[in-house]
C-alpha positions as CSV (number, residue, x, y, z in Angstrom):
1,X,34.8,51.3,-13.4
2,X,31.2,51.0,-12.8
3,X,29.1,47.8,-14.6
4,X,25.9,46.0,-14.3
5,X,27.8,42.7,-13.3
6,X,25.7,42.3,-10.5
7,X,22.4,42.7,-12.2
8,X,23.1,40.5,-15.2
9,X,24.6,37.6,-12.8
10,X,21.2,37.7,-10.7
11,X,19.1,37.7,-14.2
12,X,21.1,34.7,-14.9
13,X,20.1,32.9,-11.4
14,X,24.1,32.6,-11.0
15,X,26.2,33.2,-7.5
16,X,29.0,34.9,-7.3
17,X,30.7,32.1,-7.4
18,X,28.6,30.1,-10.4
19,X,29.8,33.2,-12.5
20,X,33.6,33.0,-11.1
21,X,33.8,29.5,-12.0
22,X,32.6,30.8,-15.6
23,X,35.2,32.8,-16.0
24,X,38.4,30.9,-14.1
25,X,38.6,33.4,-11.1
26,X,37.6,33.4,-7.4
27,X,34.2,34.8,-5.8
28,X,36.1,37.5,-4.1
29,X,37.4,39.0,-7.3
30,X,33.8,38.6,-8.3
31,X,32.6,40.4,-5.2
32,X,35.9,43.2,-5.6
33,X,34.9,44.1,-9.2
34,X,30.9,43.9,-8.8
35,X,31.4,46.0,-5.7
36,X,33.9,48.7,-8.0
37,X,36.8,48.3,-5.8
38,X,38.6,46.2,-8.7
39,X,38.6,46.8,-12.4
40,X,39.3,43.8,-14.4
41,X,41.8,43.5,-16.7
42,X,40.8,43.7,-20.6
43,X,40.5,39.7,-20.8
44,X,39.0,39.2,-17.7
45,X,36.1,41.5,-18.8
46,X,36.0,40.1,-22.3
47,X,35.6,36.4,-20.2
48,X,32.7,38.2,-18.5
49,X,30.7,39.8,-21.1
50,X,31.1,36.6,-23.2
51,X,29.9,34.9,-20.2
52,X,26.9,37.1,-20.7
53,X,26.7,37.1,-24.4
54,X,27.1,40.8,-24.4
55,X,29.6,43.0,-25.7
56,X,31.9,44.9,-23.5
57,X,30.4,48.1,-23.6
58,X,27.0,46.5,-22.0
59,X,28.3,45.3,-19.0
60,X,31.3,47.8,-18.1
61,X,30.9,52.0,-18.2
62,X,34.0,53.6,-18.4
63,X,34.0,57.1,-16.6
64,X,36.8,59.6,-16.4
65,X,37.8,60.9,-13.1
C-alpha cells in the first residue's frame, strides 16, 4: 500500500522512532511500512493518521494489483 508516511513524519520534524513511540510500535515497523514492504493493520493506520490529524485516506492510497 503506498502512503505519504514518510513525508508527513519529516513535516512534523519527527524520527522514525518519535512517530513509533506515537503510535505504540517499533522504528522498524515504521521503516517496513514507510518503505511499503508492510501494510498496517486497520488500527494501526487509524493510530497513524490520527497521529497526523488526518483522515485515513490522506496518508494511505490503496491500489489494486
Amino acid at each position: 500500500m503506498k502512503n505519504n508516511v514518510p513525508n508527513l513524519r519529516k513535516d512534523k520534524g519527527w524520527s522514525q522512532s518519535d512517530l513509533g513511540e506515537h503510535v505504540n510500535v517499533s522504528r522498524q515497523t515504521i521503516n517496513a511500512i514507510e518503505k511499503e514492504r508492510y501494510d498496517p493493520s486497520l488500527s494501526l493506520a487509524f493510530k497513524i493518521s490520527n497521529a497526523f490529524g488526518l483522515s485515513i485516506e490522506q496518508v494511505f492510497i490503496y491500489e489494486e494489483d
